[in-house]
PDB file with SEQRES, HELIX, SHEET and CRYST1 records, atoms N, CA, C and O in Angstrom:
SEQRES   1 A   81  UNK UNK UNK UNK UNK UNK UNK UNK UNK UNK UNK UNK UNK          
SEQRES   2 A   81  UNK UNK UNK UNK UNK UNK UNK UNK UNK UNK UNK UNK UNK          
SEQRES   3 A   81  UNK UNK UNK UNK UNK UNK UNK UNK UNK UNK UNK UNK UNK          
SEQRES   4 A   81  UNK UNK UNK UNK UNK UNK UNK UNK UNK UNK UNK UNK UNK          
SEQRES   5 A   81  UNK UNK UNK UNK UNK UNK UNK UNK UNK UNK UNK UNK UNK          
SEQRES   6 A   81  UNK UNK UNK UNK UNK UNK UNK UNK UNK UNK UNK UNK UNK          
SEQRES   7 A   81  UNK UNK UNK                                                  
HELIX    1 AA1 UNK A    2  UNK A   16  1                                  15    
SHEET    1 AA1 3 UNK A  20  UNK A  25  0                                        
SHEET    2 AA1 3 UNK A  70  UNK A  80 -1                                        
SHEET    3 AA1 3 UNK A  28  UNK A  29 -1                                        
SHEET    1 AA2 3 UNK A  42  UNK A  51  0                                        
SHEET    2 AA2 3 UNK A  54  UNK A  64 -1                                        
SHEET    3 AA2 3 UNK A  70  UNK A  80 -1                                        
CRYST1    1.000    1.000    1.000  90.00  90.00  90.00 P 1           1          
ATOM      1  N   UNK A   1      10.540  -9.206  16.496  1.00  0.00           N  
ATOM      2  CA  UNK A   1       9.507  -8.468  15.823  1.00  0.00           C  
ATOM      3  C   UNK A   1       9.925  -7.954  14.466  1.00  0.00           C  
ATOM      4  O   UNK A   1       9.393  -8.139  13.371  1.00  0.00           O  
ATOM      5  N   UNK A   2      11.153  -7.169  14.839  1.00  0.00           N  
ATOM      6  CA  UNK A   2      11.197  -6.901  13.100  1.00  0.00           C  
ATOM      7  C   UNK A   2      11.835  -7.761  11.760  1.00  0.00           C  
ATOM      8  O   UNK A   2      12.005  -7.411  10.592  1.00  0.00           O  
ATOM      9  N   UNK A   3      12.092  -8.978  12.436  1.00  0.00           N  
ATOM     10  CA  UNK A   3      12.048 -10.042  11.630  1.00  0.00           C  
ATOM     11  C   UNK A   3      10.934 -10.549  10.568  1.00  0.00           C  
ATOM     12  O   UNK A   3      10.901 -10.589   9.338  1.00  0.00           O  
ATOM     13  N   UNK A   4      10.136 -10.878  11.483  1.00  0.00           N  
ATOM     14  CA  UNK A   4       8.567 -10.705  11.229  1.00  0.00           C  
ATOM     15  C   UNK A   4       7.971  -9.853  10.110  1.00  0.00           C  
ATOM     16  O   UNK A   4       7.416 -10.326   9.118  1.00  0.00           O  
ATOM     17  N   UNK A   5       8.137  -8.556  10.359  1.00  0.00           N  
ATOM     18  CA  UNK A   5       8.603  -7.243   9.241  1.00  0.00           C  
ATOM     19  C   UNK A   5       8.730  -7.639   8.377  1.00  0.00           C  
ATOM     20  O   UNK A   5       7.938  -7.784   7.446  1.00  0.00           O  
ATOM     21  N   UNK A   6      10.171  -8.013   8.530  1.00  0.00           N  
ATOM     22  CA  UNK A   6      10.973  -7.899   7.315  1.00  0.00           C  
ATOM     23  C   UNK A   6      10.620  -9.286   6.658  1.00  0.00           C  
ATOM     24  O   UNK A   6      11.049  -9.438   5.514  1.00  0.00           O  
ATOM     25  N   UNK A   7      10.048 -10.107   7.098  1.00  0.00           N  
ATOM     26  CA  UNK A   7       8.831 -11.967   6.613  1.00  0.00           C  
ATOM     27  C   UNK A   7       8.040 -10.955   5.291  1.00  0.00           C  
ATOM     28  O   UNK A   7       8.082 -11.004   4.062  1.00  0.00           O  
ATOM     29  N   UNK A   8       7.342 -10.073   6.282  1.00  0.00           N  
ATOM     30  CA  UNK A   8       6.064  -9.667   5.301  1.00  0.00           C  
ATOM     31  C   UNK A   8       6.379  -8.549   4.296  1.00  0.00           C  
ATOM     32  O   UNK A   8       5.856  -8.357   3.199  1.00  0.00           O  
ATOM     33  N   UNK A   9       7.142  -8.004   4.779  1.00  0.00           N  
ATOM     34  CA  UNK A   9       7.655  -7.271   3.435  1.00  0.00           C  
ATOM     35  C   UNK A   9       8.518  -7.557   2.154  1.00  0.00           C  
ATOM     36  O   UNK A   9       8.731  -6.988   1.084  1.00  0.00           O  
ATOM     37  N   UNK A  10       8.926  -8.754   2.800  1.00  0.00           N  
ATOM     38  CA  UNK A  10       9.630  -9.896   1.321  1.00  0.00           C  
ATOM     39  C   UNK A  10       8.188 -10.837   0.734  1.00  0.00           C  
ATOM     40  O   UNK A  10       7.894 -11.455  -0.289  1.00  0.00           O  
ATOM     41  N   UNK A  11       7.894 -10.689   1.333  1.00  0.00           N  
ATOM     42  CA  UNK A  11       6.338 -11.724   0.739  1.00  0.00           C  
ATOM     43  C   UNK A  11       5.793 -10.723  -0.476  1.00  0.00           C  
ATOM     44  O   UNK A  11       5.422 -10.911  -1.634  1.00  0.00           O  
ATOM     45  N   UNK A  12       5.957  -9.402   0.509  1.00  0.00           N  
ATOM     46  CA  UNK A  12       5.027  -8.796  -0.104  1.00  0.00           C  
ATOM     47  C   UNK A  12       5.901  -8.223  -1.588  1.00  0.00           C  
ATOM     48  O   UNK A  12       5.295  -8.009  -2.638  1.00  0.00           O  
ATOM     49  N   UNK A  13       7.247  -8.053  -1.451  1.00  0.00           N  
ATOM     50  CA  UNK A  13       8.083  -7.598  -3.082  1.00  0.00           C  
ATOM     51  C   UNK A  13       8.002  -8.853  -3.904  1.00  0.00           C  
ATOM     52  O   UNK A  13       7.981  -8.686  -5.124  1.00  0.00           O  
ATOM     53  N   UNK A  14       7.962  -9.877  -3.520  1.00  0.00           N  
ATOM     54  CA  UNK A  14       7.829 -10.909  -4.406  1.00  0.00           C  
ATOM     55  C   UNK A  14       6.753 -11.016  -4.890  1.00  0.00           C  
ATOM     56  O   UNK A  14       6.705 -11.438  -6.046  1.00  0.00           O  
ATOM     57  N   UNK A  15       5.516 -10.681  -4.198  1.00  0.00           N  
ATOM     58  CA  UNK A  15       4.098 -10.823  -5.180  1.00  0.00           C  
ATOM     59  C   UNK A  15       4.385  -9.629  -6.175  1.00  0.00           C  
ATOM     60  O   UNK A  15       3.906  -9.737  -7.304  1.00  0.00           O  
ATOM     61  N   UNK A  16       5.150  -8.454  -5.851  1.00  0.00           N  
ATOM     62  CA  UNK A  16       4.234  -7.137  -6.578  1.00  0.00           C  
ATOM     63  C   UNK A  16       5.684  -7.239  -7.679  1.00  0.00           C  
ATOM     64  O   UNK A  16       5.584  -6.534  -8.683  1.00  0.00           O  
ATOM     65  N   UNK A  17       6.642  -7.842  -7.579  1.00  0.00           N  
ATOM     66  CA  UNK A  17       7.989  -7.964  -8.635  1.00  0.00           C  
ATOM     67  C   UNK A  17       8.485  -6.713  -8.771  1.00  0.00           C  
ATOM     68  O   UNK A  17       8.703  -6.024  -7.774  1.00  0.00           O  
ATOM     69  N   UNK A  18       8.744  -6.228 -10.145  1.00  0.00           N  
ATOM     70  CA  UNK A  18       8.911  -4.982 -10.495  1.00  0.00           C  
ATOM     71  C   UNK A  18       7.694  -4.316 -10.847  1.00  0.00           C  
ATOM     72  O   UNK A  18       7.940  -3.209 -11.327  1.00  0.00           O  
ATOM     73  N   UNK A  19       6.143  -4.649 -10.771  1.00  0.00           N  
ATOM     74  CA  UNK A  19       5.072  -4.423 -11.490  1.00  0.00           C  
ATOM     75  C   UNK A  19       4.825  -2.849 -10.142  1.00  0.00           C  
ATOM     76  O   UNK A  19       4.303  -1.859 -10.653  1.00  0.00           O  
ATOM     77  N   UNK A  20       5.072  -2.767  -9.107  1.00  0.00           N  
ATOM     78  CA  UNK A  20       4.909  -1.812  -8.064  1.00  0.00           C  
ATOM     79  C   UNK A  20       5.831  -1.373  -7.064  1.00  0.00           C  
ATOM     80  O   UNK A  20       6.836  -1.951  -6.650  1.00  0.00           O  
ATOM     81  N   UNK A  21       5.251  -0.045  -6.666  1.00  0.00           N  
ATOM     82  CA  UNK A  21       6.446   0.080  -5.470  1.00  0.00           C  
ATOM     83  C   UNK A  21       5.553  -0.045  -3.824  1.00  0.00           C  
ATOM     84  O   UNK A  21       4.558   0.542  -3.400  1.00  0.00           O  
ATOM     85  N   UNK A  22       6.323  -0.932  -3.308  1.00  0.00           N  
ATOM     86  CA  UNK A  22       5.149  -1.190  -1.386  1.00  0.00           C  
ATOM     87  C   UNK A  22       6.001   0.407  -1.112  1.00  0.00           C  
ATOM     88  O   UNK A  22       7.166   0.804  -1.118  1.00  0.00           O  
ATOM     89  N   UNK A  23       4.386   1.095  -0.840  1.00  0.00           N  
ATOM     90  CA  UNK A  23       4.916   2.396   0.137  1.00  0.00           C  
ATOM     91  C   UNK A  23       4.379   2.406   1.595  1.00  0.00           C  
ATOM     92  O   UNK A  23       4.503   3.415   2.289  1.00  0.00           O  
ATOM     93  N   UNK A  24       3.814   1.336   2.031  1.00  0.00           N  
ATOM     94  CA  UNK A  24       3.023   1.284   3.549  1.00  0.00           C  
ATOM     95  C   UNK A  24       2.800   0.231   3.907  1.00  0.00           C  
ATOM     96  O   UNK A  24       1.883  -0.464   3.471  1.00  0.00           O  
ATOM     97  N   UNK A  25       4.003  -0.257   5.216  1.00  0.00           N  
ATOM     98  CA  UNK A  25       3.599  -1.663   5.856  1.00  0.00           C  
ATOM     99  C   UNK A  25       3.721  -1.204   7.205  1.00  0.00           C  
ATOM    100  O   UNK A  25       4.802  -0.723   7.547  1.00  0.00           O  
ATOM    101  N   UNK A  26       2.879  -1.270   7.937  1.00  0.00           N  
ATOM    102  CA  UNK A  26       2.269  -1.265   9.275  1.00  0.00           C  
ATOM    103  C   UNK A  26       2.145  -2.785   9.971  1.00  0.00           C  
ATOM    104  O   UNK A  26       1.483  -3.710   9.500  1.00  0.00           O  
ATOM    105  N   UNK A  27       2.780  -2.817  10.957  1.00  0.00           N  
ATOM    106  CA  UNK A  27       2.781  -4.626  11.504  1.00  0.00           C  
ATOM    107  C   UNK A  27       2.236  -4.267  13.052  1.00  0.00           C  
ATOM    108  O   UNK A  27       2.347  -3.167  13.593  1.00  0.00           O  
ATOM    109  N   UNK A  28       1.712  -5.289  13.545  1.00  0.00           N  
ATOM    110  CA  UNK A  28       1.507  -5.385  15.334  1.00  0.00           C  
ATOM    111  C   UNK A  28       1.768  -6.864  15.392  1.00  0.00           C  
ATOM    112  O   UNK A  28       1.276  -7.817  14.788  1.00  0.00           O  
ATOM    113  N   UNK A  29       2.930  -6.724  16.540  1.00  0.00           N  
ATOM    114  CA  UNK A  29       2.973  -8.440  16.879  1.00  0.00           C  
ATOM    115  C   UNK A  29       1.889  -8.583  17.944  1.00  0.00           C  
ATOM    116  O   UNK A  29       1.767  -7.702  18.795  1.00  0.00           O  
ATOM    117  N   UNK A  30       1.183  -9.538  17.933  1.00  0.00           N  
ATOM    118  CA  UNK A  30       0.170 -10.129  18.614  1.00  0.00           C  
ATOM    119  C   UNK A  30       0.645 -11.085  19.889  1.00  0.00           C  
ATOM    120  O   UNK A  30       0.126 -11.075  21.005  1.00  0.00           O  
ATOM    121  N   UNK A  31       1.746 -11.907  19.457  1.00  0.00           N  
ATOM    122  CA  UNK A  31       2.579 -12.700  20.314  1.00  0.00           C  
ATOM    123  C   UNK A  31       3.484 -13.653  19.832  1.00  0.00           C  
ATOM    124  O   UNK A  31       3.270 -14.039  18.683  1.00  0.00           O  
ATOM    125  N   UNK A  32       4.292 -14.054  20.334  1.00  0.00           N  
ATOM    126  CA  UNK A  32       5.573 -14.548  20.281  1.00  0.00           C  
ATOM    127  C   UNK A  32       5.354 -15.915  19.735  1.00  0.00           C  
ATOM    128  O   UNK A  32       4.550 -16.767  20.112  1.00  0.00           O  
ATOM    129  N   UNK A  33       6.645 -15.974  18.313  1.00  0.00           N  
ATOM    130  CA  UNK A  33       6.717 -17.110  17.371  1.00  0.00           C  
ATOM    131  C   UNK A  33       8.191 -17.597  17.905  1.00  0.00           C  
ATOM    132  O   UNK A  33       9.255 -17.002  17.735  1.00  0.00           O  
ATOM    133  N   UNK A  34       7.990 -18.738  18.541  1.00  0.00           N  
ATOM    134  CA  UNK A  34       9.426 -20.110  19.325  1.00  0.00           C  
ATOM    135  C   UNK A  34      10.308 -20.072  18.141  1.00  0.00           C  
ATOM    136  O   UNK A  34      10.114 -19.737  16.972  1.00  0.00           O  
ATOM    137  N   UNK A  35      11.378 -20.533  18.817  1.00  0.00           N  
ATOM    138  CA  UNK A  35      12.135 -20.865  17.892  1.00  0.00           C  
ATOM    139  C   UNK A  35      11.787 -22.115  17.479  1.00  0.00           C  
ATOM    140  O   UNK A  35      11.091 -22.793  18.235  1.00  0.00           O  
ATOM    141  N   UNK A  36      12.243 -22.692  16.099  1.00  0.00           N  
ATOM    142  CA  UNK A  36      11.752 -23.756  15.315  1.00  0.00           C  
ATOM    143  C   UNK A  36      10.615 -23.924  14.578  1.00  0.00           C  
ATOM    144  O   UNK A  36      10.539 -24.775  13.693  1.00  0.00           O  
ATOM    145  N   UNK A  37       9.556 -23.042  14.924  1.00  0.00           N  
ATOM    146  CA  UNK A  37       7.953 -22.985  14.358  1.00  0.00           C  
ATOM    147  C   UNK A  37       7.817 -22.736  13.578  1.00  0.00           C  
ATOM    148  O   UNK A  37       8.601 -21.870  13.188  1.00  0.00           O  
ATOM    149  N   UNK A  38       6.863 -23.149  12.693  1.00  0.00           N  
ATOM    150  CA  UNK A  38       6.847 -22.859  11.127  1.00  0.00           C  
ATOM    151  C   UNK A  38       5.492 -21.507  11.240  1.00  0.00           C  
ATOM    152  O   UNK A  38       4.335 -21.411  11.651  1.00  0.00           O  
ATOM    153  N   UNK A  39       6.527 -20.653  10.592  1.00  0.00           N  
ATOM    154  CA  UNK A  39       5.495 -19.563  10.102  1.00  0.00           C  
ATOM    155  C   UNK A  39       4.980 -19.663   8.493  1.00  0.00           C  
ATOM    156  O   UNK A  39       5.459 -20.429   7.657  1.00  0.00           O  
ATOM    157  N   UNK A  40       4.092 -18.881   8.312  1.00  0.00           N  
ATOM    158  CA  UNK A  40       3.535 -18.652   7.083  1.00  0.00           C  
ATOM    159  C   UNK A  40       2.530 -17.085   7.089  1.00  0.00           C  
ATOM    160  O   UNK A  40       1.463 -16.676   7.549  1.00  0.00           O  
ATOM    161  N   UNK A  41       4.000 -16.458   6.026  1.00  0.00           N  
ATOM    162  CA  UNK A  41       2.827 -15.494   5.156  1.00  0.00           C  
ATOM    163  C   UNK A  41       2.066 -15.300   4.415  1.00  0.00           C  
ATOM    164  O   UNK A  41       2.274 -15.598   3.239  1.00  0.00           O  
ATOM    165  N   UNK A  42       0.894 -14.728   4.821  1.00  0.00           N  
ATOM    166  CA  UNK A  42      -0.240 -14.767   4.466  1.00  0.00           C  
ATOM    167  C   UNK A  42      -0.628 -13.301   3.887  1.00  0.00           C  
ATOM    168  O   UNK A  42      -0.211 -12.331   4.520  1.00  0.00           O  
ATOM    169  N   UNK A  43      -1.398 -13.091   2.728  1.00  0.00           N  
ATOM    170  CA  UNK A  43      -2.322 -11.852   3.244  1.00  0.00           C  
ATOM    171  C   UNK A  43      -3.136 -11.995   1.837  1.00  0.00           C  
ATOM    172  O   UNK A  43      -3.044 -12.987   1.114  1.00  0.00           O  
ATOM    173  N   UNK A  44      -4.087 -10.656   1.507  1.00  0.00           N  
ATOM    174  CA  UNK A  44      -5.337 -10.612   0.816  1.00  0.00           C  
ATOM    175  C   UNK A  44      -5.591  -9.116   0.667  1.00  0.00           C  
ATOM    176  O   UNK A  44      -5.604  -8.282   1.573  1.00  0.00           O  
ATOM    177  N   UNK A  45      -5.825  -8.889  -0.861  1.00  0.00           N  
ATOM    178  CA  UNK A  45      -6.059  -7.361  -1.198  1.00  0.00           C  
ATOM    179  C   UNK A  45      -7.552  -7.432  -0.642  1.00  0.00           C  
ATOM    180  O   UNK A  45      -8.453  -8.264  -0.535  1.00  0.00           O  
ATOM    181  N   UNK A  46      -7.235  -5.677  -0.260  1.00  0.00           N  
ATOM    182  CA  UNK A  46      -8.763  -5.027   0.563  1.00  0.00           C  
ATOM    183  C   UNK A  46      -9.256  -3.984  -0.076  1.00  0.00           C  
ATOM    184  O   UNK A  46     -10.254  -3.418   0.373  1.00  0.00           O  
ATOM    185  N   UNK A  47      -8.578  -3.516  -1.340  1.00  0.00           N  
ATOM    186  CA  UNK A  47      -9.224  -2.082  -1.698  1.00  0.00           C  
ATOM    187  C   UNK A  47      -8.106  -1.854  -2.809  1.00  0.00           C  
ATOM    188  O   UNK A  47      -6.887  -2.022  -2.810  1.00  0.00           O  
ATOM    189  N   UNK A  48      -8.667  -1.576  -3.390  1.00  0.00           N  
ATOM    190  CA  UNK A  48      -8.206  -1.306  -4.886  1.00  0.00           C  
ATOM    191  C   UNK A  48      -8.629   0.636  -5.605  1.00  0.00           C  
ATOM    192  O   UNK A  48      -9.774   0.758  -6.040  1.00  0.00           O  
ATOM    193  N   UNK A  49      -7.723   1.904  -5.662  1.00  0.00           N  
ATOM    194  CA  UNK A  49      -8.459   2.606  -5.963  1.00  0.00           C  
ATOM    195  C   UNK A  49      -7.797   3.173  -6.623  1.00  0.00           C  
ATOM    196  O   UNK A  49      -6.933   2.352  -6.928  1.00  0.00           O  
ATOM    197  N   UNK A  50      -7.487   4.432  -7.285  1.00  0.00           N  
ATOM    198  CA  UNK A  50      -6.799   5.411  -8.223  1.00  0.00           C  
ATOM    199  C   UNK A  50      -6.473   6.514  -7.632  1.00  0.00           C  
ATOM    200  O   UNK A  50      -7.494   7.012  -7.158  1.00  0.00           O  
ATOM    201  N   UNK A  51      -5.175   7.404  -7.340  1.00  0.00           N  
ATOM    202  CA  UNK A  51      -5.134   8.650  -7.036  1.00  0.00           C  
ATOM    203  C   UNK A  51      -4.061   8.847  -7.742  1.00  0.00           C  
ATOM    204  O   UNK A  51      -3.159   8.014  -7.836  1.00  0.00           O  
ATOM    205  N   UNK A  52      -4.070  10.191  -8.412  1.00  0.00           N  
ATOM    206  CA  UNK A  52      -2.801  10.421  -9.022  1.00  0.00           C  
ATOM    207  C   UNK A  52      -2.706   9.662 -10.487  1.00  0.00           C  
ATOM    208  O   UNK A  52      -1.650   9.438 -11.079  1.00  0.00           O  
ATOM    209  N   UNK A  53      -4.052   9.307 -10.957  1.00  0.00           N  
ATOM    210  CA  UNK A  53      -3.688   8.241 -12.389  1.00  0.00           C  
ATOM    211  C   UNK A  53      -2.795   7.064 -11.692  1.00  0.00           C  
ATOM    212  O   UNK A  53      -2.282   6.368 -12.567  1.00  0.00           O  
ATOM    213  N   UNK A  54      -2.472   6.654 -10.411  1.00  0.00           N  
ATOM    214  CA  UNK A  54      -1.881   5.720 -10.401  1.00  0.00           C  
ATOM    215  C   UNK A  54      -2.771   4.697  -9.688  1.00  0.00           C  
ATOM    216  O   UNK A  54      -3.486   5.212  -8.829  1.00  0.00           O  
ATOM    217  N   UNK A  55      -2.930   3.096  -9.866  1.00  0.00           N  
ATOM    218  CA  UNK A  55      -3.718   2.584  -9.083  1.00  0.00           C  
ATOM    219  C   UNK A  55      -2.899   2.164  -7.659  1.00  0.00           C  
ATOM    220  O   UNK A  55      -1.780   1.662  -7.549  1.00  0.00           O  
ATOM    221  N   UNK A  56      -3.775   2.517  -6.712  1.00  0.00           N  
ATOM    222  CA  UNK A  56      -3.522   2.130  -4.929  1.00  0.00           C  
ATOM    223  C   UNK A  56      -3.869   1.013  -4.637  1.00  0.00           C  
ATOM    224  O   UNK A  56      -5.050   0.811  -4.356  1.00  0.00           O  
ATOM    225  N   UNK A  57      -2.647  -0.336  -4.620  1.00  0.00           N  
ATOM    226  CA  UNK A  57      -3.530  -1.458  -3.751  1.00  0.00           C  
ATOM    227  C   UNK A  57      -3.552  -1.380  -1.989  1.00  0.00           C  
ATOM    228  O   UNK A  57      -2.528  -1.076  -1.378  1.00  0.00           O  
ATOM    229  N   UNK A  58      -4.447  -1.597  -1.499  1.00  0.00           N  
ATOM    230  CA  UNK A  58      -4.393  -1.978   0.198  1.00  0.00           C  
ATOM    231  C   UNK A  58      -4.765  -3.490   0.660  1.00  0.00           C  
ATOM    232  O   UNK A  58      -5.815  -4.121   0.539  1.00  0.00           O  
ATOM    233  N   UNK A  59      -3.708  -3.782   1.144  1.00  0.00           N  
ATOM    234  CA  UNK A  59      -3.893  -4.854   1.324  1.00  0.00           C  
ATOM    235  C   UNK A  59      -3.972  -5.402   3.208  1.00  0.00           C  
ATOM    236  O   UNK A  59      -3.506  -4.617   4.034  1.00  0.00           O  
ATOM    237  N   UNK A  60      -4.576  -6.734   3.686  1.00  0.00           N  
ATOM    238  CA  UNK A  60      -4.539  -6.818   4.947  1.00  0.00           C  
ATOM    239  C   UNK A  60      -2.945  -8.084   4.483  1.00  0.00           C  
ATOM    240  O   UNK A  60      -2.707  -8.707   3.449  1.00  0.00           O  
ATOM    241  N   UNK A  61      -2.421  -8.019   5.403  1.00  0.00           N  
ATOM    242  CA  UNK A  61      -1.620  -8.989   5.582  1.00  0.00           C  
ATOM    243  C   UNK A  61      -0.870  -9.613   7.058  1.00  0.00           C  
ATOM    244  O   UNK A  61      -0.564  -8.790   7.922  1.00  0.00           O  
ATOM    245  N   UNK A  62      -0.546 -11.364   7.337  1.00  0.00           N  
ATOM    246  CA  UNK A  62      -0.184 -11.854   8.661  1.00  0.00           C  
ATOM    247  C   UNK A  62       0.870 -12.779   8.806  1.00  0.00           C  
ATOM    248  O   UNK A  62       1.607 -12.911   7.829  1.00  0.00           O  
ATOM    249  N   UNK A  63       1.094 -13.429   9.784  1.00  0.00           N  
ATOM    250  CA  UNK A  63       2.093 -14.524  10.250  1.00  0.00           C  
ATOM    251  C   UNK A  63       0.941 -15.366  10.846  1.00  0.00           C  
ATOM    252  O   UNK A  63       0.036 -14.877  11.521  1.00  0.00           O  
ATOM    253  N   UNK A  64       1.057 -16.694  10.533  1.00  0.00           N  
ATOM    254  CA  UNK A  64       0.241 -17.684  11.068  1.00  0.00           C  
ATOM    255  C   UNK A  64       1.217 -18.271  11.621  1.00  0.00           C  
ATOM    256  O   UNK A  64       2.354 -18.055  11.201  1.00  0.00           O  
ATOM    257  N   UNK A  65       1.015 -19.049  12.569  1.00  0.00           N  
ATOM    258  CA  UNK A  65       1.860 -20.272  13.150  1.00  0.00           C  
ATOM    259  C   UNK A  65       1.480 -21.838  12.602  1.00  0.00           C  
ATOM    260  O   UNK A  65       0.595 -21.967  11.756  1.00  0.00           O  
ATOM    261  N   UNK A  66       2.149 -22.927  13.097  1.00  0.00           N  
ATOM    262  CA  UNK A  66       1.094 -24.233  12.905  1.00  0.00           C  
ATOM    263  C   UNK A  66      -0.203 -24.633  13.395  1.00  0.00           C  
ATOM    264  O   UNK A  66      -0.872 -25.592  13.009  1.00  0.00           O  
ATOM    265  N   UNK A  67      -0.500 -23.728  14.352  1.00  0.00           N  
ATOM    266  CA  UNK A  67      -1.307 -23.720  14.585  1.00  0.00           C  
ATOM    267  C   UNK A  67      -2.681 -22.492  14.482  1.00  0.00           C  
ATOM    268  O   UNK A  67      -3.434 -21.923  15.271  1.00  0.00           O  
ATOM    269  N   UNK A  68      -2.440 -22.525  13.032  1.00  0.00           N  
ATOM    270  CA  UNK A  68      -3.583 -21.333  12.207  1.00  0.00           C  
ATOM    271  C   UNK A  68      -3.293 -19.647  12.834  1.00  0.00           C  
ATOM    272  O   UNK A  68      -3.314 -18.650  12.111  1.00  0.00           O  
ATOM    273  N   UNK A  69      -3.033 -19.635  14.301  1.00  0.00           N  
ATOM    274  CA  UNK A  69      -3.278 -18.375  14.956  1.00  0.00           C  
ATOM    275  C   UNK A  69      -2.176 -17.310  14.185  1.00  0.00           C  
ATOM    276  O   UNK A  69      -1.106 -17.563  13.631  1.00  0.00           O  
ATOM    277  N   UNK A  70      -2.848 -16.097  14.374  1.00  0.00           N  
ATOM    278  CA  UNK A  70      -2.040 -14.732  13.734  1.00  0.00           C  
ATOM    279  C   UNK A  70      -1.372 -14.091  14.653  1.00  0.00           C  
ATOM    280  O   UNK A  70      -1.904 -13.343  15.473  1.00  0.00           O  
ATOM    281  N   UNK A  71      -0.101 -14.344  14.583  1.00  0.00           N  
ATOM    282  CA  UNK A  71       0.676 -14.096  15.331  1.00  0.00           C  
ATOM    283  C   UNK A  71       1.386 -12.713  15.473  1.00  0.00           C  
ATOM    284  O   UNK A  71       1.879 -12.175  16.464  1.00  0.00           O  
ATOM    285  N   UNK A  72       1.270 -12.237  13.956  1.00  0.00           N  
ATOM    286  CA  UNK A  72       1.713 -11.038  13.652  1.00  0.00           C  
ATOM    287  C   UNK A  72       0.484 -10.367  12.330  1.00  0.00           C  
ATOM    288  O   UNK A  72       0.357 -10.966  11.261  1.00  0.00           O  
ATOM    289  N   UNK A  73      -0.226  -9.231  12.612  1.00  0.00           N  
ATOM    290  CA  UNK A  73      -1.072  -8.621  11.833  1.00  0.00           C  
ATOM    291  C   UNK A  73      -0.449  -7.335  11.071  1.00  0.00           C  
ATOM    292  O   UNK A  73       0.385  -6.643  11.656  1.00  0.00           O  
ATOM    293  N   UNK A  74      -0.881  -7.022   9.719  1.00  0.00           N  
ATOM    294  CA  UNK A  74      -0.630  -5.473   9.368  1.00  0.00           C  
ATOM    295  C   UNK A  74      -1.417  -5.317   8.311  1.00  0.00           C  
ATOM    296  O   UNK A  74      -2.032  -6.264   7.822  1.00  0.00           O  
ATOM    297  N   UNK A  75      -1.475  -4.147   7.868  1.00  0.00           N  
ATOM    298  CA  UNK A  75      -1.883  -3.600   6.733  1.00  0.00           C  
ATOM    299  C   UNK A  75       0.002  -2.906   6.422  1.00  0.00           C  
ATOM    300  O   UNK A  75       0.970  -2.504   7.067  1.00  0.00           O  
ATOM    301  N   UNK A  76      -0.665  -3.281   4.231  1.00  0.00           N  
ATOM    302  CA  UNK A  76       0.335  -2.360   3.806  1.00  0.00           C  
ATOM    303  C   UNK A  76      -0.541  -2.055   1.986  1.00  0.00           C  
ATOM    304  O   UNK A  76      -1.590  -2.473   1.495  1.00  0.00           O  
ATOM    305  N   UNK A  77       0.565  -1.140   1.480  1.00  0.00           N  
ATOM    306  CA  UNK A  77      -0.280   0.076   0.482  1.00  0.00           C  
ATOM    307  C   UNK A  77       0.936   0.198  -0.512  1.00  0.00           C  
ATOM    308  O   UNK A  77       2.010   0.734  -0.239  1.00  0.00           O  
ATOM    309  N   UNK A  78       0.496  -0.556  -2.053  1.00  0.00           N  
ATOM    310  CA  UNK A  78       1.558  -0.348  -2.928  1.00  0.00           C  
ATOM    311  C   UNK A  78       0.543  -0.024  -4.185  1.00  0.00           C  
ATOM    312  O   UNK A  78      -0.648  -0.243  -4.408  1.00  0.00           O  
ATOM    313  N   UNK A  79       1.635   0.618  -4.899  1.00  0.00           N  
ATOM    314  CA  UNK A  79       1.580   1.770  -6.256  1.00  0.00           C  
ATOM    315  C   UNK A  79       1.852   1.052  -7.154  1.00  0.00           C  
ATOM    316  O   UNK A  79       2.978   0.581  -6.990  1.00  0.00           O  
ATOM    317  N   UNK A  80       1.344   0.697  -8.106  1.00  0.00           N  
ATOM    318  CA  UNK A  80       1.067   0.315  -9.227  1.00  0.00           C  
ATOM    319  C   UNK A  80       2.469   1.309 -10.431  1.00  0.00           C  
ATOM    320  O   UNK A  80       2.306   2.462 -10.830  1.00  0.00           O  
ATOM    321  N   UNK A  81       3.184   0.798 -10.612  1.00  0.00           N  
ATOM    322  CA  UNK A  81       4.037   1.530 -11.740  1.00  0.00           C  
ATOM    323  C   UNK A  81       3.324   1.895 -13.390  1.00  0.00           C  
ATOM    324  O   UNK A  81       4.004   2.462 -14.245  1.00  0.00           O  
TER     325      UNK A  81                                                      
END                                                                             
């Protein structure tokens, strides 16, 4: 499981570079990824807003398997520098 985690929270520093800081990743494993299976991270901004003069992205983000299913779900929440 916290492999998985740690999948989506490298996905997720590589989209945002140095441009933000991720302050909120929330994961639920759904069910178990075999050894050998090809995963893929996935995810998609959900909300875009301002507090603090700073902009808030929220985003949904997952683990697919080869076979499309979401294996692992979360939301996470990064700050705009």
């Amino acid at each position: 499981g916290a492999l998985k985690s740690a999948f989506l929270g490298q996905m997720l520093t590589n989209f945002i570079n140095e441009s933000a800081n991720l302050t909120r990743l929330l994961v639920r494993y759904n069910s178990i990824d075999f050894e050998g299976c090809v995963m893929k991270c996935k995810g998609t901004i959900t909300n875009i807003h301002t507090t603090d003069s700073k902009k808030i992205i929220d985003c949904d983000v997952w683990i697919e398997n080869s076979d499309g299913i979401k294996t692992t779900k979360g939301t996470a929440t990064f700050k705009l520098n």
